[in-house]
Every structure is written in C-alpha cells, then in structure tokens.
C-alpha positions in Angstrom: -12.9 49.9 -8.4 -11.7 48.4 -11.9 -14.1 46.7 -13.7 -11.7 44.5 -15.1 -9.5 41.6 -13.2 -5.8 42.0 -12.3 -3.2 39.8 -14.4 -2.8 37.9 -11.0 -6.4 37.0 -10.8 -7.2 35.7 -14.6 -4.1 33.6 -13.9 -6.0 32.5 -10.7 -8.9 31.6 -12.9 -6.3 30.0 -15.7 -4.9 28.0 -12.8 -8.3 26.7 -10.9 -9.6 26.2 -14.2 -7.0 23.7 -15.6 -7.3 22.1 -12.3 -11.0 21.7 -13.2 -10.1 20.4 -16.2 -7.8 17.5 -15.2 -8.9 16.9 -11.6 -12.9 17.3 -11.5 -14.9 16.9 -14.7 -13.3 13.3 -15.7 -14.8 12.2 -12.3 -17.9 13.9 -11.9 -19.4 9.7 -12.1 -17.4 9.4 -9.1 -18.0 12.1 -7.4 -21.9 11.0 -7.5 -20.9 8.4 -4.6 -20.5 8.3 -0.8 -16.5 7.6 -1.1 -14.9 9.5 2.2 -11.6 8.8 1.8 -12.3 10.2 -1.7 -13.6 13.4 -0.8 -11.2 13.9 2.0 -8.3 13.3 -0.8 -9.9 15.8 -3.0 -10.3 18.4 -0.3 -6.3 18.2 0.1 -5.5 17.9 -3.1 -6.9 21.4 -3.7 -5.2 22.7 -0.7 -1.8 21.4 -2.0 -2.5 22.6 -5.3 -2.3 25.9 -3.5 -6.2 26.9 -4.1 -6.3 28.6 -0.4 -3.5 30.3 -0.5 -4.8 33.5 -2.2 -6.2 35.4 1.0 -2.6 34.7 2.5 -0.2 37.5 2.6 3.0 37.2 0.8 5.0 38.4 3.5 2.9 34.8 5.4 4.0 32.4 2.4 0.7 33.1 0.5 0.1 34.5 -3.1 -1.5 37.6 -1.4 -3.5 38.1 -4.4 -7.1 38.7 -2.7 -10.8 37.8 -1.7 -11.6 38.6 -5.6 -8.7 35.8 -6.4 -10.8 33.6 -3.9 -13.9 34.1 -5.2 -13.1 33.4 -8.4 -11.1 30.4 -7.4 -14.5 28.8 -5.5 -16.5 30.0 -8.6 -14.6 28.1 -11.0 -14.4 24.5 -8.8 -18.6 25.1 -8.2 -19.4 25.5 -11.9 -17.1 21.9 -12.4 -19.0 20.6 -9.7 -21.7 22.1 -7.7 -20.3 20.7 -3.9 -16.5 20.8 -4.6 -15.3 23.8 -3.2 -13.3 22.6 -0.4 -10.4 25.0 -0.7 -12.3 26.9 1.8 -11.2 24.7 4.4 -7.4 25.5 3.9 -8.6 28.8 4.1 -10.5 28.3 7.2 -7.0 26.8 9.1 -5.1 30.2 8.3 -7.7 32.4 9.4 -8.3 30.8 12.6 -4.6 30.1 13.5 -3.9 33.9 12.7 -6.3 34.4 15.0 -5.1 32.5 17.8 -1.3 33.4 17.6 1.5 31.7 19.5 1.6 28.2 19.6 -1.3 27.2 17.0 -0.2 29.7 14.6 3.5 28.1 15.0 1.9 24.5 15.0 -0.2 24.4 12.0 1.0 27.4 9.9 3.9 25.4 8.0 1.4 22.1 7.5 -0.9 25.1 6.3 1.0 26.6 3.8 1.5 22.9 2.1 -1.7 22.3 2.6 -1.9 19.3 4.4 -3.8 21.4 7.1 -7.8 21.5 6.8 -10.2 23.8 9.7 -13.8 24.4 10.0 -16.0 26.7 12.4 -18.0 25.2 15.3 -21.0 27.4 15.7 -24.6 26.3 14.9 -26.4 23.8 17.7 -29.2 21.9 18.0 -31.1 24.9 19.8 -30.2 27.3 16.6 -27.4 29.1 15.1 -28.5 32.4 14.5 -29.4 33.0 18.5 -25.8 33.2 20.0 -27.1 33.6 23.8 -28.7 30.3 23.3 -25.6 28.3 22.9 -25.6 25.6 25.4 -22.4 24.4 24.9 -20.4 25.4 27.9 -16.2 25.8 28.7 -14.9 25.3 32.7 -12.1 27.2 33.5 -9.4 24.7 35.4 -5.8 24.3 35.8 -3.8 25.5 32.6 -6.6 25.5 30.4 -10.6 24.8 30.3 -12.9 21.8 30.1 -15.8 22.2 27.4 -18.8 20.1 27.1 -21.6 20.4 24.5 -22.7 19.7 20.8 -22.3 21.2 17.3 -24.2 20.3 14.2 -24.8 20.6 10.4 -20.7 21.5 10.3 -19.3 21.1 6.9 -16.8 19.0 6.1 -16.3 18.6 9.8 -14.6 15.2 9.5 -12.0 16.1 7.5 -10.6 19.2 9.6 -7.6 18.9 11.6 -8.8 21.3 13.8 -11.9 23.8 14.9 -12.7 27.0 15.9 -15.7 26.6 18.1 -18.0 29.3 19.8 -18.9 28.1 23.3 -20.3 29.8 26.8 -17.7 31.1 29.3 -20.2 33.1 31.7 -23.6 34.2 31.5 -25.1 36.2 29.2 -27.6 37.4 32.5 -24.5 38.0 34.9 -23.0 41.5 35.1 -20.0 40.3 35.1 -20.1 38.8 31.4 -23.1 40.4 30.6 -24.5 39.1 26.8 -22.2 38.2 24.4 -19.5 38.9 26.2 -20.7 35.3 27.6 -19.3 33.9 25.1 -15.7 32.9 23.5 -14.1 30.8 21.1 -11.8 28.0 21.4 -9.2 26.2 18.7 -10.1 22.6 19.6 -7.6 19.6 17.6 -8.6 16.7 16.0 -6.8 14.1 18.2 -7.5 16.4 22.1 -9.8 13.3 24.4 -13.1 13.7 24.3 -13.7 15.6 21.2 -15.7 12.9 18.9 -17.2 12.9 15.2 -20.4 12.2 15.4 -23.2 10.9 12.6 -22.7 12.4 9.4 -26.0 14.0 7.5 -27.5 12.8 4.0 -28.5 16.3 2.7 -30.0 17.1 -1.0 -26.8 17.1 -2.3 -24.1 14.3 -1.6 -23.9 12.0 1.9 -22.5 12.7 4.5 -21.6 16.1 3.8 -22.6 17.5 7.4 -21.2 16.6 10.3 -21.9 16.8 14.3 -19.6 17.4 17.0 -19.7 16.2 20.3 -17.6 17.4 23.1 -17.0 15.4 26.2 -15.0 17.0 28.7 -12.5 17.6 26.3 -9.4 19.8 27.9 -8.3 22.6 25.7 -4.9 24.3 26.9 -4.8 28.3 27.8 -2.7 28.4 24.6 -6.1 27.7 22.2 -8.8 30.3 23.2 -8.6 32.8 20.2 -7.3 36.0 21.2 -5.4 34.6 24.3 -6.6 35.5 27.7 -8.2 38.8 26.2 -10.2 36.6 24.3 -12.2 35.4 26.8 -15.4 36.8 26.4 -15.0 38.5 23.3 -15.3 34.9 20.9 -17.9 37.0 18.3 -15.5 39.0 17.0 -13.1 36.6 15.3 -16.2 33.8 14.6 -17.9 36.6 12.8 -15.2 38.2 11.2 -14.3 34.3 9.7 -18.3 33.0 9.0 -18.4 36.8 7.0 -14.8 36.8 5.6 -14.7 33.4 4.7 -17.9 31.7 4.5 -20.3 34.5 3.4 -17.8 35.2 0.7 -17.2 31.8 -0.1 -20.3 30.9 -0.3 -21.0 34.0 -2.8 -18.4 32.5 -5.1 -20.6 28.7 -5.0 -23.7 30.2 -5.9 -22.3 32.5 -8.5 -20.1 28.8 -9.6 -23.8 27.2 -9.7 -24.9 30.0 -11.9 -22.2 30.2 -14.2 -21.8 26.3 -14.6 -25.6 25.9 -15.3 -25.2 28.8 -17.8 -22.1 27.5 -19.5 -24.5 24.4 -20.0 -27.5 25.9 -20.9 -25.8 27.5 -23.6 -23.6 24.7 -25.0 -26.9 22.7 -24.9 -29.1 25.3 -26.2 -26.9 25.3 -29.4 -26.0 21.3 -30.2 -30.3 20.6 -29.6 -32.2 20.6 -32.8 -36.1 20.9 -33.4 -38.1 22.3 -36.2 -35.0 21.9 -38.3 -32.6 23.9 -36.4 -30.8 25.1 -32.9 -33.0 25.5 -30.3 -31.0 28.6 -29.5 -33.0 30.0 -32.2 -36.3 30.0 -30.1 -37.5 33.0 -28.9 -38.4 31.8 -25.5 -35.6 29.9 -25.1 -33.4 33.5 -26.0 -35.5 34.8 -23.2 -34.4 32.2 -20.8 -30.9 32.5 -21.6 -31.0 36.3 -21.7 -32.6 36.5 -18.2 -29.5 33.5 -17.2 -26.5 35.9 -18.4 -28.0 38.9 -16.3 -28.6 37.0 -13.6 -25.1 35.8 -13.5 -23.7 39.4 -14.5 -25.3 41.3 -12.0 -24.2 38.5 -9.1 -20.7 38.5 -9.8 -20.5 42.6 -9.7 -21.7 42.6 -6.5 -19.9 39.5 -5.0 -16.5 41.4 -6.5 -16.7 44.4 -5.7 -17.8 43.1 -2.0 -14.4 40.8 -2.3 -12.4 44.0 -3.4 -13.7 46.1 -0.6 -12.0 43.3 1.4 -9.5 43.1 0.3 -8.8 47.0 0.4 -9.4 46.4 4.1 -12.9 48.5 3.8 -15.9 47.3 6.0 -18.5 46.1 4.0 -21.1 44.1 6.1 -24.3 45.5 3.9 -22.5 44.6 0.6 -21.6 41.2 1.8 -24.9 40.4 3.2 -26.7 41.9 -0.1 -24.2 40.2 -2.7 -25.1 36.7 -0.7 -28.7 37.2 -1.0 -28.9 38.1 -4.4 -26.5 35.7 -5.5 -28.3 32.9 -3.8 -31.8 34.2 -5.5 -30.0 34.8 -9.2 -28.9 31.0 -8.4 -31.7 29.3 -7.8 -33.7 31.3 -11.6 -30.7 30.4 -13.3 -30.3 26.6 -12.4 -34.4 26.5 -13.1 -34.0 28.2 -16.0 -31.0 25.6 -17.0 -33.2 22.3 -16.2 -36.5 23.9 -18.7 -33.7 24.3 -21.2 -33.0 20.7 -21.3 -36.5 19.8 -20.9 -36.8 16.3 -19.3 -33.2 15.5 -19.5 -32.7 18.0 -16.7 -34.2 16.2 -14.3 -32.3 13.2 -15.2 -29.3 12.6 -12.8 -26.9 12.3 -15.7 -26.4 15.3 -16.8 -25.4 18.4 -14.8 -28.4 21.0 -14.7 -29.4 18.4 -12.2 -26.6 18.9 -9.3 -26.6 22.5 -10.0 -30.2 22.6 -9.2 -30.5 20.0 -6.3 -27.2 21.9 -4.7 -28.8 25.7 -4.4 -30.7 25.3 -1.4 -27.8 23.7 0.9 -26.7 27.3 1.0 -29.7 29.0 1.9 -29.0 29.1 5.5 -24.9 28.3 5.2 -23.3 32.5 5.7 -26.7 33.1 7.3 -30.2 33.0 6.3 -31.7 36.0 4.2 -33.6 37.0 6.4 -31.5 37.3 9.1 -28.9 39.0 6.3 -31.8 41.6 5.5 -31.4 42.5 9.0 -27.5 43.2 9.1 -28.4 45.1 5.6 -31.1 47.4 7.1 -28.7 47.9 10.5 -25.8 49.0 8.7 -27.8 51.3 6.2 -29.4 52.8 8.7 -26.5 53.6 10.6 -24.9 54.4 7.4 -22.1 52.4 7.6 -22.6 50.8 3.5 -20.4 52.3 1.1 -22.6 53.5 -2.2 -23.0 57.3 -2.2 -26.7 57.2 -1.0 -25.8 55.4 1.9 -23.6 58.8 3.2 -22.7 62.1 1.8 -25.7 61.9 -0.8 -28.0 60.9 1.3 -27.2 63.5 3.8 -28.2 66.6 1.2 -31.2 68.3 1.4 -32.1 67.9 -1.9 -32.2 64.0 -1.7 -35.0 63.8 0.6 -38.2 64.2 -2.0 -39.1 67.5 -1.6 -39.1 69.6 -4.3 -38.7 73.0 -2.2 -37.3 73.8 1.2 
C-alpha cells in the first residue's frame, strides 16, 4: 500500500477538521453537560455535514472514498473531543439497510444519504455479549412477520437511532434443525414499531447517558426486516459481524488513535508555552522522553489501523489486522493520554483542560469492537489458519528455511 494519503482523503481530513474547528472546540464547556437534545443535534449535524458518507459507493450517492477516509474522519472529531464521533451512526443506517434490501433499503436510504437517518447494532445482553448462544432474547415466527421479546444493553447512542439491527434467537442452538449459531438471526427493528421501548440510559466515565437499553415487548417486526430476507433466517452472524468488524472495530480504531493524537497535539502545544528553570519545559530531558515515546505510540497505531482500513477497502479480509490494530491502538491510547496528564502535572487532572477527557474516555472502549482478549483469540485463529496477510503469515512461513533449523 502507499504510505502516503490520496488527495480525496487529506481533503477528508481538511473537511472534518474545519468542521472541528467551527462546530466542536468553541463548545467543548457545553459538551461537558447532560443536554440530549444537544447531542442528538450534534450527532445529525455530522451526518448532514456528510461525515458518513465516505464508506458509501458513488454509484449509492456516497463519496466512495474509503474506510481510510473514515478512519481519518472519526480520528479527527475524537482528538476535538474524545466522545464525539457520532458519524458512525450514519454509517451504521447504510450498512444495515444494504443489508436488508427491498423495502428498508428503499425507506431509509434517501433520509440516509441527507443524513437525517441514524442506526445502531442490538447485540450485547445482560447475560454477555461475547457468548452469542446465550442470547435470551427470542423472535416467534407468526402471520407476515415475527414477534420478538427480550433486552439489549450498554447500546450506544441507542436513543438517537431511527432504527436497529438486533441479533436475537430464532431456534435452538441444541436442535438439529438450527443447530448453533445458525439459532440465531438478525432483525431491522424501527423506532416508532409497538413494543419496542428506550429504556434507562447509563452514566459511564465519560459523559451521561451515553448507553442505552432496549427492551422489546412483543414488538411485531414485518417479513420485510429480517436481514438477508427469508435466507437470513438463521444466518444473523454474518451481517452483525461483518458490521461490529467493519464499522465498529474500525471505528473504534479511529477514537482511540483521535484520543492519542488529540492528547499529543496538547502535550506538545503545552510542553512548549510552560516555563520552569527559565525556559520551555520541552527542553527537559524526561519530558522529550515522554513525548518521544507519545509520537511513536501514535505513529505506529495509525499504520496499522490504515493499512487495516485500506485492506478494506481493497475488499481483502483482514480479521487478524483489525483485531491487532484495535488492540494496539487501544493500549498506545491509554500511555499516551497518561503520558499527556504527567505533562501537565496537576492541571491534568483538572476537568478544565483536555488531557482530562482524553484520559477519562480510553477505557469506554476497552470492551466496545470486542474485548482484547477475546480479539487475541480471532488473532491467533486466523494466523494459525493462515488467513492474515503479512508474508509470514503464508508463503514465508511455508519455507523450509523459516522454521529455525539451521540444516535439513
């Protein structure tokens, strides 16, 4: 791949950052408060800025410009402000309405493409979210469609969404007739369809109310919204996967590497406006170390979260690289905004100023794209199976001479 971006992506970056620049920083004070309605303004107002469009085809009424164009677009809103990335969400609404087809992709894809259309995923329960066969939440097949019952929690932004894609039980996973995850299959469920109710929204360590749960009470969901049609009954992983990887992994790649790269931005700027001894504190040794150890950090987590968005975007599988570039992004993230707070000393802890957010806002993506553990084990499967793409993952690694021994 080039190691340098397209002309259409640093105009993505040129574009999401003068949006930053009139639309976020002036109001970081206000985005410190509980304001929904505020939020849920914001959220559209990114999405009719255009900011989802990018993994859109042109031939679809997008820019068609790419996962990198994405990435980068997320980046740049997270290092404005650590929790503001809800672009995603536009994003979200096309991917699940491709999905689907017919008459939700005809629906929602013109309020889409203006972006007055938001979407989320409907996975995680109170039982787990990793552990798919534990789902409890259940869909009835009945007259022209199917009743689902259950509940869904710590969903982002779930209030906002005008719709969701969730993953519920349509057999069991212990019959032979829908034998494991074939048990299961996903379902595009509307805002306004009876039963379907917002429940109590979640303080977490970043802003209020930024998780939501779902509840579904016999809520009747036409033949028209199971993803995939009737062939998609029983095969729901496949398009949830595909989006939590596509999307949300990558998204969330592109926050933590925006965490990193605002807290360095401001580490730096700070590092060279404080004084002691009589001069910049940028001058310090120890304080060249920690900004040293900042910029590789950052360096090294945006190669790999690129080039995991350009393999996307080529249309190349890249499970292992995705899984890797989220794990090592989130760890880069969480030395770098440490290493931006001991910069500033006590000031960093001071809600005031920024190294603050960007530290208090790492860990709410620990377990969002999936946990690393449970990302070391998709790394190890697809290695092992050689399905990664560096050169010691195949040919290389399939050569005598790679195996240690010095003589055969």
């Amino acid at each position: 791949m080039p190691f340098e971006l397209t002309p259409a992506e640093e105009m993505a970056r040129k574009i999401v950052r003068e949006y930053c620049e009139k639309y976020i920083i002036p109001r970081r004070k206000e985005l410190m408060t509980n304001d929904q309605e505020m939020w849920d303004e914001e959220a559209r107002r990114q999405t009719r800025a255009g900011l989802h469009l990018h993994i859109i085809p042109k031939e679809e009424g997008g820019t068609g410009i790419g996962y990198v164009a994405s990435c980068i677009t997320i980046e740049e809103l997270c290092a404005a402000w650590p929790d503001i990335s809800l672009a995603i969400y536009g994003e979200f609404a096309y991917y699940f309405a491709k999905a689907t087809g017919g008459v939700v992709y005809e629906k929602f894809m013109p309020g889409i493409l203006k972006g007055d259309i938001l979407a989320t995923p409907a996975v995680t329960e109170p039982s787990g979210g990793s552990d798919m066969l534990g789902l409890q939440s259940t869909a009835k097949k009945v007259d022209g469609g199917w009743v689902i019952n259950g509940r869904k929690v710590f969903q982002s932004e779930g209030h906002y969404a005008d719709f969701i894609m969730a993953l519920v039980k349509t057999g069991d996973p212990n019959d032979p007739k829908t034998p494991g995850t074939r048990s299961l299959s996903a379902f595009i469920i509307e805002k306004g369809f009876d039963g379907f109710k917002i429940g109590r929204l979640e303080n977490t360590l970043g802003r209020k109310g930024d998780l939501t749960e779902f509840v579904f009470d016999n809520v009747f969901v036409p033949d028209s919204h199971v993803v995939g049609g009737e062939a998609g009954i029983g095969r729901g992983i496949p398009p949830v996967f595909s989006a939590v990887a596509d999307i949300g992994r990558l998204t969330i790649c592109g926050m933590l590497n925006g965490i990193s790269a605002g807290a360095y931005r401001t580490a730096m700027m700070y590092a060279k406006e404080r004084h002691l001894y009589g001069r910049p504190i940028s001058d310090l040794q120890m304080i060249q170390r920690r900004l040293s150890k900042m910029f590789t950090d950052l360096e090294a987590a945006r190669i790999m979260v690129y080039r995991t968005a350009w393999l996307r975007t080529k249309g190349i599988r890249c499970d292992a690289e995705m899984s890797a570039a989220k794990n090592f992004a989130e760890q880069a993230a969480i030395r770098i905004a440490e290493h931006c707070v001991k910069i500033h000393g006590a000031y960093g802890t001071l809600e005031d100023y920024m190294p603050h957010h960007y530290y208090k806002h790492v860990p709410l993506r620990f377990s969002a794209g999936g946990t690393e553990e449970s990302l070391d084990i998709m790394i190890a499967n697809a290695i092992i199976k050689n399905e990664a793409n560096p050169d010691l993952s195949r040919a290389a690694s399939e050569t005598t001479g790679w195996w240690g021994r010095l003589e055969w």
